[in-house]
DRENKE-228508 format. One record per residue (C-alpha): residue number from 1; residue in three letters; x, y, z. Coordinates in Angstrom, 2 decimals, padded with zeros to 5 digits. Layout:
+-----+-----+---------+---------+---------+
!   n ! res !       X !       Y !       Z !
+-----+-----+---------+---------+---------+
! NUM ! ALA !       X !       Y !       Z !
...
+-----+-----+---------+---------+---------+
END
This chain:
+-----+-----+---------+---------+---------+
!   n ! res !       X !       Y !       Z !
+-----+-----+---------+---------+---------+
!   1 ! UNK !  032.02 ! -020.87 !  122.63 !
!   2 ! UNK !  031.00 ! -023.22 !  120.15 !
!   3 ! UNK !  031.08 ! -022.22 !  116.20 !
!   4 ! UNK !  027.32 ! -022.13 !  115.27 !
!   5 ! UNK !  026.85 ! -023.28 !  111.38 !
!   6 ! UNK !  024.90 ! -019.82 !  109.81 !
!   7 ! UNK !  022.05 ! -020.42 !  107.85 !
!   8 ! UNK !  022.63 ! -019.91 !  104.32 !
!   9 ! UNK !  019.42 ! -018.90 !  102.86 !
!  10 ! UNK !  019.38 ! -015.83 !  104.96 !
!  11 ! UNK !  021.00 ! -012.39 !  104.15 !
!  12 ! UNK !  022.97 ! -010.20 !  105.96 !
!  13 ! UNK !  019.53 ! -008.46 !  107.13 !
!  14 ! UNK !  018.29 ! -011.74 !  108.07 !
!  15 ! UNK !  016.61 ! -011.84 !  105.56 !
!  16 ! UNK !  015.25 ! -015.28 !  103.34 !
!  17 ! UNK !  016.57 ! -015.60 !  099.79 !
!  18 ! UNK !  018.19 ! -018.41 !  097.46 !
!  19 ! UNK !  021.26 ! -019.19 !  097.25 !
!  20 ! UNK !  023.62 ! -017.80 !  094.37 !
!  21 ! UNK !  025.39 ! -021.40 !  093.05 !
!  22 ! UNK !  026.62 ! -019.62 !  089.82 !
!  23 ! UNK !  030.13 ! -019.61 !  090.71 !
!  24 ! UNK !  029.80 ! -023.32 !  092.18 !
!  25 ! UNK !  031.31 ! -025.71 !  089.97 !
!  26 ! UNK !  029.04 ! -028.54 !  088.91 !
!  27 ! UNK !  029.63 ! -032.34 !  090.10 !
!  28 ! UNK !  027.92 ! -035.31 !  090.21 !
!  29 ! UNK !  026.04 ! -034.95 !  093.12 !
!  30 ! UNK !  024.14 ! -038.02 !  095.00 !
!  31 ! UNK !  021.64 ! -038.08 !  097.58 !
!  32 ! UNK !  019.62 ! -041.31 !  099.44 !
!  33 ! UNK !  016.28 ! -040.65 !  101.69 !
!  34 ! UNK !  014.10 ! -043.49 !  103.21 !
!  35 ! UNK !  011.11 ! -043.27 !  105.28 !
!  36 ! UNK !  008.80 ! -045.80 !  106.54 !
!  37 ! UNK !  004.57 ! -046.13 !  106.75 !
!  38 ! UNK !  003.66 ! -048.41 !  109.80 !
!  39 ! UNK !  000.02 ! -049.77 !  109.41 !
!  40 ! UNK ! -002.56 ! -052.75 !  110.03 !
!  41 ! UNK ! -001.05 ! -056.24 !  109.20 !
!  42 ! UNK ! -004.25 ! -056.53 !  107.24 !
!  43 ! UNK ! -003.35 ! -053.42 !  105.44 !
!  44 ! UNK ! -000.04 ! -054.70 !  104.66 !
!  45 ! UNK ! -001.31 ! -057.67 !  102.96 !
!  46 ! UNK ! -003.47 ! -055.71 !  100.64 !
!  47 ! UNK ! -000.25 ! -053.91 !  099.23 !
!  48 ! UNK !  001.86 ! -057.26 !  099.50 !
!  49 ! UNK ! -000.96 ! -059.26 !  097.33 !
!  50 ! UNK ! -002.11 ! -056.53 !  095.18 !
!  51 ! UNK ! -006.04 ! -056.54 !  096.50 !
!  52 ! UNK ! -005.96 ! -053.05 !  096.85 !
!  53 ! UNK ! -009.24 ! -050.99 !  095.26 !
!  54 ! UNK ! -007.27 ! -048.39 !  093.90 !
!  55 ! UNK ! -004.22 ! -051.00 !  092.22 !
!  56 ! UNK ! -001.02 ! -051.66 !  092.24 !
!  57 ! UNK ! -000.13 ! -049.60 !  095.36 !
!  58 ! UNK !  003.58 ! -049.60 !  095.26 !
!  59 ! UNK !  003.66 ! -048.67 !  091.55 !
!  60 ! UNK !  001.78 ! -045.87 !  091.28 !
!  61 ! UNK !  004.09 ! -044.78 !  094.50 !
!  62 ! UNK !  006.98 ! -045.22 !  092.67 !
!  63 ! UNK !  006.07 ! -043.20 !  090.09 !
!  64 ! UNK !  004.31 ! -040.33 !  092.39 !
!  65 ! UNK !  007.97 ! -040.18 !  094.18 !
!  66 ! UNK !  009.59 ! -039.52 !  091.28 !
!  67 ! UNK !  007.41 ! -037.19 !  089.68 !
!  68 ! UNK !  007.68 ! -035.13 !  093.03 !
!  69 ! UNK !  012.00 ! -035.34 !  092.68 !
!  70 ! UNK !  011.39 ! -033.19 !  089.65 !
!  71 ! UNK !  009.13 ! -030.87 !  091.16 !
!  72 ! UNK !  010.78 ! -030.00 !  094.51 !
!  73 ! UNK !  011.48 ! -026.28 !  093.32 !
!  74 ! UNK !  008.31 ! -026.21 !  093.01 !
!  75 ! UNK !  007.14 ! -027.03 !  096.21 !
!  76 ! UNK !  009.82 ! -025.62 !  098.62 !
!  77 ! UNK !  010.29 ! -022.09 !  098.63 !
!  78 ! UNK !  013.99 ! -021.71 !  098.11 !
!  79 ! UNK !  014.95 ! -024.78 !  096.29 !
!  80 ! UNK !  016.76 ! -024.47 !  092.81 !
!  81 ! UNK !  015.12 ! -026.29 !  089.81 !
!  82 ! UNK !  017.68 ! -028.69 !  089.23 !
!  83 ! UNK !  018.20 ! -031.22 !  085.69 !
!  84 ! UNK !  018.00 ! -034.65 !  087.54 !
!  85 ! UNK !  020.06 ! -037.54 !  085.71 !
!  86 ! UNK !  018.66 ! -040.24 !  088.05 !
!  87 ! UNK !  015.50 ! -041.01 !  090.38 !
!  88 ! UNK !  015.29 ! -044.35 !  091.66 !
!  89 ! UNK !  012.61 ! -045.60 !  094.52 !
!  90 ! UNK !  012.54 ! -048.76 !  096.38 !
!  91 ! UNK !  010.55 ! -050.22 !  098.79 !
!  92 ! UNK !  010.79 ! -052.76 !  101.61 !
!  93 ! UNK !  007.83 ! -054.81 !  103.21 !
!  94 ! UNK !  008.66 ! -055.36 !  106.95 !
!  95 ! UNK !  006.20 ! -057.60 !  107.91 !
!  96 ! UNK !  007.44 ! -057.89 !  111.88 !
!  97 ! UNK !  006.31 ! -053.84 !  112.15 !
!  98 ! UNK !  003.75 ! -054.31 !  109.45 !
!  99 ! UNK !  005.27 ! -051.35 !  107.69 !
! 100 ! UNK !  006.74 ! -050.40 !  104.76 !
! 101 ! UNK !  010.15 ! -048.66 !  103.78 !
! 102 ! UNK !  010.95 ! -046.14 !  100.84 !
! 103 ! UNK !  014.27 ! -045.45 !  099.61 !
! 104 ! UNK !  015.13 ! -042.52 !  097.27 !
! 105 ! UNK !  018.48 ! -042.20 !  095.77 !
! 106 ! UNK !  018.02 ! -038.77 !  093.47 !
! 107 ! UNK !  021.31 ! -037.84 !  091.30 !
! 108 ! UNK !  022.48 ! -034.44 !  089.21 !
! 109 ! UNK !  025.03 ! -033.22 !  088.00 !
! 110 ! UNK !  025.09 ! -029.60 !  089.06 !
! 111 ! UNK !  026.44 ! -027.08 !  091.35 !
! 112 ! UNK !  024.21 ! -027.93 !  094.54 !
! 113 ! UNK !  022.78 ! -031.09 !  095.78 !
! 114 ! UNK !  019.83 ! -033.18 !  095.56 !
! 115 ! UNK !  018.87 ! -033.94 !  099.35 !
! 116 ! UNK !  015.49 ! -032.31 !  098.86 !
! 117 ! UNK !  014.58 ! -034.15 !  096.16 !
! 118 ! UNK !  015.26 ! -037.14 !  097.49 !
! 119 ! UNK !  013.33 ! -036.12 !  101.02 !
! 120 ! UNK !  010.57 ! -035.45 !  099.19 !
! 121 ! UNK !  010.32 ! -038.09 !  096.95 !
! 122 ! UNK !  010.63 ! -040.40 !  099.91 !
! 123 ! UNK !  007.62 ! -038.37 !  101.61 !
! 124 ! UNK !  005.29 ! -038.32 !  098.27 !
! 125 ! UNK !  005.63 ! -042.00 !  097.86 !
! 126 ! UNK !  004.47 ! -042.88 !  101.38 !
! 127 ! UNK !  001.57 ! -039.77 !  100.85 !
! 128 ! UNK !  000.90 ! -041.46 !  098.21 !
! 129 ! UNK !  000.22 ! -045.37 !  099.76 !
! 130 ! UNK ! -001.35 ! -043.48 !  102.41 !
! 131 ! UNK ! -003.53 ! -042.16 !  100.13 !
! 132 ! UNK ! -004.15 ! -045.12 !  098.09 !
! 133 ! UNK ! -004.89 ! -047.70 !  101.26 !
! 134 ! UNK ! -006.54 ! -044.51 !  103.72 !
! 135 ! UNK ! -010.23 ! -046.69 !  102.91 !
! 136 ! UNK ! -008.64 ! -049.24 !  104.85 !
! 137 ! UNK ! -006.25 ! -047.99 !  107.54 !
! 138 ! UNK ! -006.93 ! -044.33 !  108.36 !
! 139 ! UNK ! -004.30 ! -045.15 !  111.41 !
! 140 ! UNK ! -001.00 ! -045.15 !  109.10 !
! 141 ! UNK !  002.10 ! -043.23 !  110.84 !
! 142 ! UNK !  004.75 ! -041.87 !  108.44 !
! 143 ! UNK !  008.18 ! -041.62 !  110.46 !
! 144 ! UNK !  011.93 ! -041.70 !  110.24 !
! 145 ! UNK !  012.00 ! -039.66 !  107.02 !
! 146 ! UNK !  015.43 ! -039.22 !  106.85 !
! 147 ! UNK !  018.68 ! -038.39 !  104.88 !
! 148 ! UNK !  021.06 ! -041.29 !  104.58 !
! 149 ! UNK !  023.97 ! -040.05 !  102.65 !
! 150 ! UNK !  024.56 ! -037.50 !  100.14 !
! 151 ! UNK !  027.34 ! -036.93 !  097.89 !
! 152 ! UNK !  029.46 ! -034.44 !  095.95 !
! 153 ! UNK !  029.65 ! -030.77 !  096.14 !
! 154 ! UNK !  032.17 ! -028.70 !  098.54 !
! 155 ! UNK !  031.21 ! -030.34 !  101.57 !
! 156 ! UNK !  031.42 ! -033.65 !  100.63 !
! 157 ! UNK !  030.07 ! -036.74 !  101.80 !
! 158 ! UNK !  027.81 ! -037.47 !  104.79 !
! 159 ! UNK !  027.06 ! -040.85 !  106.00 !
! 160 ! UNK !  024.23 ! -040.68 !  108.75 !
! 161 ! UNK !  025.06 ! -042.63 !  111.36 !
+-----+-----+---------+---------+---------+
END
């Protein structure tokens, strides 16, 4: 029989509830998302040369991804409100699958990690082009949202392959 991880925002009674961290000792702790938004060519270009009606589209993403880091505890149920020390986003044109590709890298230091911060700083930023180019290209497919690595903590580090 194969050892089944347990979930660890359930009780005994099956129950959900958050995780006690208080006696986990606090270390720099490092997490990196990306995600990508595939859309028209022509779409693309109006991000690429900045002719998009509402701006600069990749800006104001920037900034809407990291003002969702800081609010993840606010948004998911169970997640502790955590004192980031770094949010950085950057984004990648790939013109061959007219797309574009967000990476998050969210640090703390603190006694749990910062993976859903960065997830959701990845998915707010492409929300947010979405948002910003929809006049345009109501087609636009978010996908491969994804952790990359994370750092620190008990368990370590993870590399997804």
């Amino acid at each position: 029989m194969t050892d089944i991880p347990s979930l660890t925002h359930f009780d005994a009674q099956g129950q959900a509830h958050m995780v006690d961290v208080a006696a986990k000792p606090a270390t720099h702790r490092t997490a990196v998302a990306e995600g990508r938004i595939t859309m028209q060519a022509t779409t693309l270009s109006l991000i690429v040369q900045g002719d998009a009606k509402k701006g600069d589209v990749l800006g104001v993403a920037r900034i809407a991804g990291i003002m969702a880091a800081k609010k993840t505890s606010d948004l998911i149920p169970l997640c502790h409100p955590l004192a980031l020390t770094r949010v950085a986003l950057t984004f990648a044109v790939d013109a061959t699958q007219a797309s574009v590709i967000c990476n998050a890298t969210v640090e703390t230091v603190g006694p749990t990690g910062v993976e859903m911060e960065a997830l959701t700083a990845v998915q707010v930023a492409l929300l947010t082009i979405y948002d910003m180019c929809k006049a345009a290209d109501r087609g636009m497919t978010i996908t491969d949202v994804r952790v990359l690595q994370k750092h620190g903590g008990k368990s370590g580090s993870f590399v997804n392959p």
